[in-house]
Steps between C-alpha positions, in 0.01 A plus 500: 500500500611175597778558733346802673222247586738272666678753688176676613327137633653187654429198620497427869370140535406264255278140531353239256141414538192411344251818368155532579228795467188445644152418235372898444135256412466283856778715662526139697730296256829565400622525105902347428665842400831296399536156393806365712662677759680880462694749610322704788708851575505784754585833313629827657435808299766762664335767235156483606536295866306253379490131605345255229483157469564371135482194311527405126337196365626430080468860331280669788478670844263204715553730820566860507372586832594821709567446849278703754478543858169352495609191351468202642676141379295207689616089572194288368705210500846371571646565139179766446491897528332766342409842475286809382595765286206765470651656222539215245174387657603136572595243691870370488576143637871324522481119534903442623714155487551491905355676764837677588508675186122637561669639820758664352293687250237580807787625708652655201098686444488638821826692428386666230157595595719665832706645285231642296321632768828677631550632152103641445564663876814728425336535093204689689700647728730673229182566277338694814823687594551641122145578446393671858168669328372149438492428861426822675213644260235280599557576921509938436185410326341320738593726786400822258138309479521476889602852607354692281124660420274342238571578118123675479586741825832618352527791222800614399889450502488165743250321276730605145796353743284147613406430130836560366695275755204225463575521100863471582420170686296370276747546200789324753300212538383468136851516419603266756248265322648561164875392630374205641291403207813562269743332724282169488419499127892520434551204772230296290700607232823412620425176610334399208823590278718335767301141500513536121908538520494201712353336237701592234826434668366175513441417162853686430639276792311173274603607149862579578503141682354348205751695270801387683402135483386536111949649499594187614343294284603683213881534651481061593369481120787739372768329683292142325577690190865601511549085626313407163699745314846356675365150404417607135792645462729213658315241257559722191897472582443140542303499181773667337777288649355172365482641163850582481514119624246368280669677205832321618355166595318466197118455427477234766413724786192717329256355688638612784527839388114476370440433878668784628359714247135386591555498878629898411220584305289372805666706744458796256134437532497455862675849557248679240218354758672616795557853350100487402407402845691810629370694312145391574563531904632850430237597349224372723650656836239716487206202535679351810204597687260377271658174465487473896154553511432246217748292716214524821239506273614135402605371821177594650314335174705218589409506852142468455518250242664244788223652709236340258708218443556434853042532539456257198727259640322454828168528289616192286586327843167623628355325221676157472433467913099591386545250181668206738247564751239442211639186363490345841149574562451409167665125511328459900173579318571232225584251769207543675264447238699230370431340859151587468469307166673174676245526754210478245625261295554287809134614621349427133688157455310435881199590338511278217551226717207552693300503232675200340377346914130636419454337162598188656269495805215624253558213302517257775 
């Protein structure tokens, strides 16, 4: 299935962009269809001369839009276009990195819309050649209707002869109908099977990249392995060398050979945790995905926790600047009352000596 798919469509121009599709609610705003920028594509169909524009976004179709003659791709903006697509019935929008690559795919959209139109022409034109009846029923009608007597003034072989050819029409065009009502259902069909190929190619394209990198690990811990091995076996000969020794040399050098027993015994355990470890990663190829998505999952966490971080931080600042603020009003207001109270006391110690004056003169 695969390959006859690849040699039936190919690629004729290919961008990266940013998806949108137009709010079906306010019809107004536009919804992200991908996350970071993707692969935008011009498709030729030789099969079915048909010109589509695809795009896959993680493990689905984002765009799967038919080109028509009555398309239309508009320049909001410098890095901006967009168009319609009645039969998806939305609203496609490509933000670009430069305003030379929004040409290119502009340029690259008028070109195929020509071509489709060229394509529809000579489709109808070869449709109307190999079915003549189609196209010359309705005219002998009409001109039947014109040249001849009413149906309620004619009795007898000519009105047998009307009725038949005007049931003949009629069953051409209801059969006419019923191609073109077959021939679209099987393009819905098609193209639904096709975006869903698209997206299974990717996820083949993902899991066979994840696969091969899951390999080398395991081949980088293998060849880890056969070096621990080399090394266990190269300190076993040692091992065995200094016993010979020790056993020649006497019963002074056994602590040595404890040493190289122990250091043995902890490369032994060192190579049983390698060889666990492999085993582990070879058996968990299969949750590489998973473990990437935990892997965002976190990051993102991660991300939002500096986020908060970053608020209470300037909240704390926020604070301190409102409790400094608050200590100097605070110490101004003590100062000022404490000024207040030297100016009584000085007023009250006035007092007291103008009383002190006033008992005096009374006395006098």
């Amino acid at each position: 299935m695969y390959p006859s798919h690849r040699e039936r469509e190919q690629p004729i121009f290919s961008a990266r962009a940013h998806v949108f599709q137009i709010d079906p609610a306010t019809k107004r705003n536009w919804l992200p269809a991908s996350k970071h920028a993707v692969t935008v594509s011009f498709f030729y169909d030789a099969s079915r001369s048909v010109y589509r524009i695809i795009s896959v976004g993680g493990t689905k179709a984002i765009i799967n839009s038919t080109i028509t003659p009555n398309m239309t791709f508009t320049q909001t903006s410098q890095k901006f276009g967009q168009w319609a697509d009645s039969r998806a019935n939305t609203v496609y929008g490509l933000g670009f990195a430069t305003e030379q690559q929004l040409q290119q795919f502009s340029d690259q959209f008028k070109e195929v819309k020509e071509a489709a139109r060229l394509v529809r022409e000579k489709s109808q034109e070869k449709f109307e050649l190999t079915n003549p009846a189609l196209n010359i029923a309705a005219p002998q009608e009409l001109s039947e209707e014109r040249h001849s007597p009413p149906l309620l003034a004619v009795n007898g072989p000519e009105d047998k002869l009307f009725r038949s050819k005007s049931a003949d029409t009629e069953q051409l065009t209801s059969e006419k109908e019923r191609i073109k009502k077959m021939l679209s259902e099987g393009s819905i069909c098609e193209i639904n099977l096709e975006a869903e190929l698209f997206t299974l190619q990717d996820s083949n394209a993902k899991l066979v990249a994840a696969l091969h990198e899951a390999n080398t690990g395991v081949e980088e811990w293998k060849k880890q392995l056969a070096d621990y091995q080399e090394e266990t076996e190269r300190l076993r000969d040692q091992v065995a060398e200094l016993e010979a020794q020790s056993r020649r040399a006497g019963p002074s050098e056994s602590e040595m050979r404890d040493e190289l027993t122990q250091s043995l015994e902890e490369l032994e355990t060192l190579l049983k945790a390698k060889n666990e470890e492999i085993h582990n990663l070879q058996s968990k190829k299969s949750d590489i995905h998973e473990l990437e998505k935990q892997k965002e999952e976190a990051v993102q966490r991660l991300q939002d926790l500096e986020t908060r971080n970053t608020e209470l931080e300037e909240r704390v600042k926020s604070a301190e600047h409102t409790l400094a603020s608050s200590l100097e009003e605070r110490e101004r207001a003590e100062s000022e009352v404490q000024r207040v109270i030297d100016v009584l006391d000085v007023k009250i110690y006035d007092l007291n000596d103008l009383r002190q004056s006033l008992a005096k003169l009374i006395d006098k």
